[in-house]
C-alpha positions in Angstrom: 211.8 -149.1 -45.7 214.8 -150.2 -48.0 216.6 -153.6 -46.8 220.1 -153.6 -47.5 221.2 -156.4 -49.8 223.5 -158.1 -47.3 220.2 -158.1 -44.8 218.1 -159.5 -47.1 220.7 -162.4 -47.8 221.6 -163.4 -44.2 217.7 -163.1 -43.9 217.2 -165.9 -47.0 219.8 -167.7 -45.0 218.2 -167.7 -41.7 215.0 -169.1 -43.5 216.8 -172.4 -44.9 217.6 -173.0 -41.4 221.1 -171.9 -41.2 221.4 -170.0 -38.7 225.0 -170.1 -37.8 225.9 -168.6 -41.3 223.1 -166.2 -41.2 224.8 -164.5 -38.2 228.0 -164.4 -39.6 226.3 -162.5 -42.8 224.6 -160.4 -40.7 227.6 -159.7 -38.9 229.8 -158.2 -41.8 226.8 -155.8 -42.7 227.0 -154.7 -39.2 231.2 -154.4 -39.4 230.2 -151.9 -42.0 227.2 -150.2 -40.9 226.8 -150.6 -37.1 223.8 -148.5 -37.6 221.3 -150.4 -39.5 218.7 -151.3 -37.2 217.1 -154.1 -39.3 220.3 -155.9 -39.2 220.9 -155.9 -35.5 217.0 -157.5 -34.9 218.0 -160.1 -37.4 221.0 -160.8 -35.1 218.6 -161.1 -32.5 216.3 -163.7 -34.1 219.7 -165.9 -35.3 221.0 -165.8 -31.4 217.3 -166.9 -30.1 217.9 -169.6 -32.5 221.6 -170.3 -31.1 219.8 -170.6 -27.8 221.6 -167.2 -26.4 219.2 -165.0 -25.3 221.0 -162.4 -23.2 222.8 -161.5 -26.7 219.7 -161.8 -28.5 217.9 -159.3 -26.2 221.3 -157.1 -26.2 220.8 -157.0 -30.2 217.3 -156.2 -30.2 217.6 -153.5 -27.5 220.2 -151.9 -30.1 217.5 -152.5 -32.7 215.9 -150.0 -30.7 217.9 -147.6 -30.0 218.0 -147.1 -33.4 214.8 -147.1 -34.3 211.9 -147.0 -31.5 209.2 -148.4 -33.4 210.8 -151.1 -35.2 208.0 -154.5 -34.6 210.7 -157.1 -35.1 213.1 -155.6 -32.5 210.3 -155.6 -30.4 209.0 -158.8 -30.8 212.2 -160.2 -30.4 212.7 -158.4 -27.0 209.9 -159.7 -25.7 210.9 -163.5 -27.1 214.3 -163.3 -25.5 212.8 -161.3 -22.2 210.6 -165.0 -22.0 213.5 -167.0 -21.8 215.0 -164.9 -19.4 212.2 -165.4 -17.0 211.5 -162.1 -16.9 207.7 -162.7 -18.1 205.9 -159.8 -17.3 208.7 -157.3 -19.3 207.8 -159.9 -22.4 203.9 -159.8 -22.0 204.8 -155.8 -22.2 206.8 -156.1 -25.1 204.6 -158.3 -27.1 201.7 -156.0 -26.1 204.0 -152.8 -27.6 204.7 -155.0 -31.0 200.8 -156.1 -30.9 199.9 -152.1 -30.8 202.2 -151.5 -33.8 200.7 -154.4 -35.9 197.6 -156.0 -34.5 198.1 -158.4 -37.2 201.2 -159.8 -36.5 200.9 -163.3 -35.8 204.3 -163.6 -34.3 203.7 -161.3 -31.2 200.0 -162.8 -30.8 201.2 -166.5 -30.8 204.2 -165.2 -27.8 201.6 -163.8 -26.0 199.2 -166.5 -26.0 201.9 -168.4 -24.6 203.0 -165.8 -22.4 199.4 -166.0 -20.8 199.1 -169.8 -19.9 202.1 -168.8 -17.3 201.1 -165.5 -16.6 197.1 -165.3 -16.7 196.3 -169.4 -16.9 192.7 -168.2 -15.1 192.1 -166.3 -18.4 191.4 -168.8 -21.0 189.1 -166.7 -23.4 192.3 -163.9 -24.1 194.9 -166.8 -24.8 192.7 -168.4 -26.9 192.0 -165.1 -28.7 195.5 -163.9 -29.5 196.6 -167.2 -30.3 193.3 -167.5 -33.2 194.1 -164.5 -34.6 198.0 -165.7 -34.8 196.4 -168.4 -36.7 194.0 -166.3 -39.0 197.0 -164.3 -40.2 199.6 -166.8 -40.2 197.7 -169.6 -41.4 200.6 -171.9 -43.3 202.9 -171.7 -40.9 203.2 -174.6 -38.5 204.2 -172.8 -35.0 201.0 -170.5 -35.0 198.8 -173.5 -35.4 201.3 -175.2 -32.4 200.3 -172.4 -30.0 196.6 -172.5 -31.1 197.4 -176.2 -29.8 199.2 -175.7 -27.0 197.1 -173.0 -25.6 193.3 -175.0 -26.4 195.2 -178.2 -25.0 196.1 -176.7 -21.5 192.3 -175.2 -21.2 190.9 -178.4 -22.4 189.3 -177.4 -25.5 189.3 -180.8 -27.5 188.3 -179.6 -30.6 191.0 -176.4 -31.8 193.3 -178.9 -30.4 192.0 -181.2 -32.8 191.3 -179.1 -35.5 195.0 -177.6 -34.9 196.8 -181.1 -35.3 194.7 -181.5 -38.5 196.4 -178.1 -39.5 199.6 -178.9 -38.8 199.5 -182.3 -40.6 198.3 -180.3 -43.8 201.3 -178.0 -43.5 204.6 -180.3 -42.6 203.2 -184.2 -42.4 206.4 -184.8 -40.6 205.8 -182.0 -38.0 207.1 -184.0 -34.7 204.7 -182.6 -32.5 201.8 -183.4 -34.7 203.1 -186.7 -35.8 203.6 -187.7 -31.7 200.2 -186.6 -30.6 198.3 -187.8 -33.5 199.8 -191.1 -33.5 199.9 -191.4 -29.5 195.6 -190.7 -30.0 195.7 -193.6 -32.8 197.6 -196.1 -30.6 195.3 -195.7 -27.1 192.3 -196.4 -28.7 190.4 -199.0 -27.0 191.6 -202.7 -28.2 194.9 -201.5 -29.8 197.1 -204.7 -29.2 200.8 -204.0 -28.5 201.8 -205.2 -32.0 199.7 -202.6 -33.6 200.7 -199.9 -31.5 204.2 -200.4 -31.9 203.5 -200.8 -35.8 201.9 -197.0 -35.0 204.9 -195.9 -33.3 207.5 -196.9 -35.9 205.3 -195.5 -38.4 205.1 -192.1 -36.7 208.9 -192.2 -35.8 209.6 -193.0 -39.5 207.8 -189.6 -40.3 209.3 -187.8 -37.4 212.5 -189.2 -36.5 213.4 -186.7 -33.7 210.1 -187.2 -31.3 211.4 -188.7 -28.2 208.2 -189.0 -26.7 207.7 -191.4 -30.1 210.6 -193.4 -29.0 210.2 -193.8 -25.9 206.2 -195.1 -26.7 207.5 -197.3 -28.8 210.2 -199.0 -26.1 207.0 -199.4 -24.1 204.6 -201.4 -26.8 207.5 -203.6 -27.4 207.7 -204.4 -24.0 204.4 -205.2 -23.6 204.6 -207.6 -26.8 207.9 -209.2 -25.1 205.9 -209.5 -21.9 203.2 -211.1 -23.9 205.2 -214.2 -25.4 205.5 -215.2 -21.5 201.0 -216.5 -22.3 201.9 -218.5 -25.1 204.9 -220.3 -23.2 202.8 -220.9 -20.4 200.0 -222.4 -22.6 202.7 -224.8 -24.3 203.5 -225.1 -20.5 200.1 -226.5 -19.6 199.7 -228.8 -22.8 202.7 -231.0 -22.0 201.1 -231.1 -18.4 197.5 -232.4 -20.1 199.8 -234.7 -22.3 201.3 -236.1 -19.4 199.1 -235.7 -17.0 201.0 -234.9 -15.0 198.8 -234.2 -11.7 196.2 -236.7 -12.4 192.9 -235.5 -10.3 190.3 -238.7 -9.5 189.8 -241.5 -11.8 193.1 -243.9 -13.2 195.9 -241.9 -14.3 197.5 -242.1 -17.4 200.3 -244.1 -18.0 203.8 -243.7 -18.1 205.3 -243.0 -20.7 203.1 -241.4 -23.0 202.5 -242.7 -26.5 205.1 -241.2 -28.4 202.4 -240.4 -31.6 200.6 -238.5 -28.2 203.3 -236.3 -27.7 204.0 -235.7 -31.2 200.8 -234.7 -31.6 201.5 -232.0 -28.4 204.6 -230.8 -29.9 203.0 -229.9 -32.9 200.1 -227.9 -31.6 202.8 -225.8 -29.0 205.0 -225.3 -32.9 201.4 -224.1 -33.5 200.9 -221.7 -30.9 204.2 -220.1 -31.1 203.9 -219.9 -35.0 200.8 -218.0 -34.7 200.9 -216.6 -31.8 203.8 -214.6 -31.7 206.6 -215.3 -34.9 203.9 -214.9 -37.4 203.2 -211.3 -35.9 206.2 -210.6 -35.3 207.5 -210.9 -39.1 204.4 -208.6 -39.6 206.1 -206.0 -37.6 207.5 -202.9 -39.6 210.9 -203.2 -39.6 211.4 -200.0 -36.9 209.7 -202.3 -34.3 210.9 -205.3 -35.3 214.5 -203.3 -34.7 213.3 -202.1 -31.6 213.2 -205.7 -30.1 216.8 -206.6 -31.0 217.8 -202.9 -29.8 215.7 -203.9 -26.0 217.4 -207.4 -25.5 221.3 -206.1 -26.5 220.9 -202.7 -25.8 222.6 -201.1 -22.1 221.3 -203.0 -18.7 219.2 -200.8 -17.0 217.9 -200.6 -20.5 217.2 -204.7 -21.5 217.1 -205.6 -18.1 213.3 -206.5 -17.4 212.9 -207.0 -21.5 215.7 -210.0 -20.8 213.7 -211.3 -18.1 210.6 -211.4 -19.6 211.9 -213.1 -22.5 213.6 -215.3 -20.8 211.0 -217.0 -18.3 208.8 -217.3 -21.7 212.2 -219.2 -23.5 212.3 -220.8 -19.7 208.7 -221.7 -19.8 208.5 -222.9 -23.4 212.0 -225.4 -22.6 210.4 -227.3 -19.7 207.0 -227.5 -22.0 209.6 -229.2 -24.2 210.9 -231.5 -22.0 208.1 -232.8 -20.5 206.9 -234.0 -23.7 209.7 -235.4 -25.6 211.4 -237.2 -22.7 209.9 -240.4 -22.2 209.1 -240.1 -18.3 208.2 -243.1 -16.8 207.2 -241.3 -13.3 205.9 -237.7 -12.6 208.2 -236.6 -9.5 210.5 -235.0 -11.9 207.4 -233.3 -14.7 206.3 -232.1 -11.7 208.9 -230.1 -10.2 209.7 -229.0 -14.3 206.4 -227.6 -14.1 206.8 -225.7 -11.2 210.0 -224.5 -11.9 208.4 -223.1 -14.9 205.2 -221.9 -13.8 206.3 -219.9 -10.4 208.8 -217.8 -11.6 206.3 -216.3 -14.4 203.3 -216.3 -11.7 205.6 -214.2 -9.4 206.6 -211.5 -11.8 203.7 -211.3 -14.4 201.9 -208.7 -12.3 204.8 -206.8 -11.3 206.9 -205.7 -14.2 204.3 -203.7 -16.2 206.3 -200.7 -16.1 209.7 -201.7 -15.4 210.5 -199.9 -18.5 
């Protein structure tokens, strides 16, 4: 079967991923030729592309007309028959393309899919069409993505697995494959927050467009914001040992403290907060460490809770402050400073974990 140059151009087009021009190429050949059938299926695939599917399926079914036993006209039907929710007419379709070419890995991977909607009590024949989509189309990413897809929804860990590996091999920035394996990396028992929003800038640096990436990494940064509130309330604690300021049994300390006594405290909360949270924090790749300027000055309902968080540690750490470098005299006022510090923190600490 001869392809007509013009085809075969709009076709090289549609590859590079431009498929806007490739239906305006396609489109001339057709001004001159309205009956070449190959050209009206390509015209098909570029408007599933474009997201219309009533034209795609108008295309294909001209296909057709043409020329009854044409695989991509029907394989396209069947695609754009799926996204018109009219499943069972695509399960037949993709059957009718499957009978012409039972190894066409395009019409096995729709069907696959086509069968976790239509037949999800039928693992064994998803799992089938969408291996032999695989076998024959083995370096391209979307066969291995149903193979995924379809072993994922039936729980079968390992062609999942062995899929993602796959996938990786083909495109490592593959945004599916770059989210999930990243996501399994980061909930590993004792990931910290720091390290799992290290993973999640790293895997959005590979695949820019994952959401579910994004959003992940919103969440760790979080967590690390929610974290500063421990060291703040340790500083918190040390000036109150310093300054004793609830003395329990025995002869209190007295008033004021020894000021080589509280340098001494000041210099082990500079400690805590150097270790403890800026010295991770400057080991932060750069996409998380953007991530918490983008939390704290981004919208409200976005930097809301990340504000708050924040700001009872900063609230925490400035009446740790206070208590040791003012030299009290009496402990009426430390004491209420603690409080003031303390109770806020107590009463939200186990209540924002997912306020973002």
């Amino acid at each position: 079967m001869t392809t007509h140059p013009q085809v075969q151009r709009a076709r090289a087009l549609y590859e590079m991923m431009r498929p806007e021009e490739a239906r305006e190429a396609v489109g001339r050949r057709l001004a001159e030729d309205p009956d070449d059938h190959q050209a009206w299926s390509l015209l098909g695939q570029c408007q599933l592309t474009l997201g219309r599917y009533s034209e795609a399926f108008a295309a294909a079914m001209e296909s057709l007309r043409l020329e009854p036993g044409f695989l991509d006209a029907h394989f396209v039907r069947g695609y754009a028959l799926r996204y018109l929710g009219r499943l069972e007419e695509a399960e037949a379709a993709q059957r009718l393309a499957i009978r012409i070419d039972p190894y066409a890995w395009g019409p096995r991977r729709q069907l696959a899919e086509l069968l976790l909607e239509l037949a999800p009590d039928r693992p064994e024949e998803a799992l089938e069409h969408a291996e032999v989509a695989v076998r024959e189309g083995a370096e391209e990413t979307s066969t291995w993505a149903t193979l995924h897809k379809v072993a994922t929804f039936h729980e079968r860990t390992g062609p999942a697995e062995e899929a993602i590996r796959q996938i990786l091999r083909i495109d490592p920035t593959h945004t599916l494959a770059v989210t999930v394996s990243t996501e399994r990396e980061a909930a590993k028992a004792g990931t910290s927050a720091a390290r799992a929003a290290d993973l999640y800038a790293g895997g959005l640096a590979a695949a820019p467009h994952s959401d579910a990436l994004r959003k992940d990494l919103d969440q760790a940064v979080y967590r690390m914001l929610r974290g500063t509130r421990w060291p703040a309330l340790l500083c918190l604690v040390m000036a109150a040992v310093t300054l004793d300021v609830f003395p329990t049994g025995g002869e209190a300390k007295e008033l004021p403290v020894h000021p080589g006594t509280r340098l001494w405290a000041l210099t082990l909360m500079a400690v805590v907060w150097g270790f403890g949270a800026w010295r991770r924090y400057r080991r932060m790749r750069t996409g998380a460490r953007l991530t918490v300027f983008a939390l704290l000055r981004g919208p409200r309902e976005r930097s809301f809770w990340p504000r708050v968080v924040l700001g009872q540690a900063t609230w925490a750490t400035l009446c740790a402050l206070l208590l040791v470098t003012v030299p009290w005299s009496e402990r009426t006022v430390p004491q209420v400073l603690f409080w003031l510090a303390l109770v806020p923190n107590l009463l939200s600490i186990t209540h924002d974990r997912d306020k973002i």
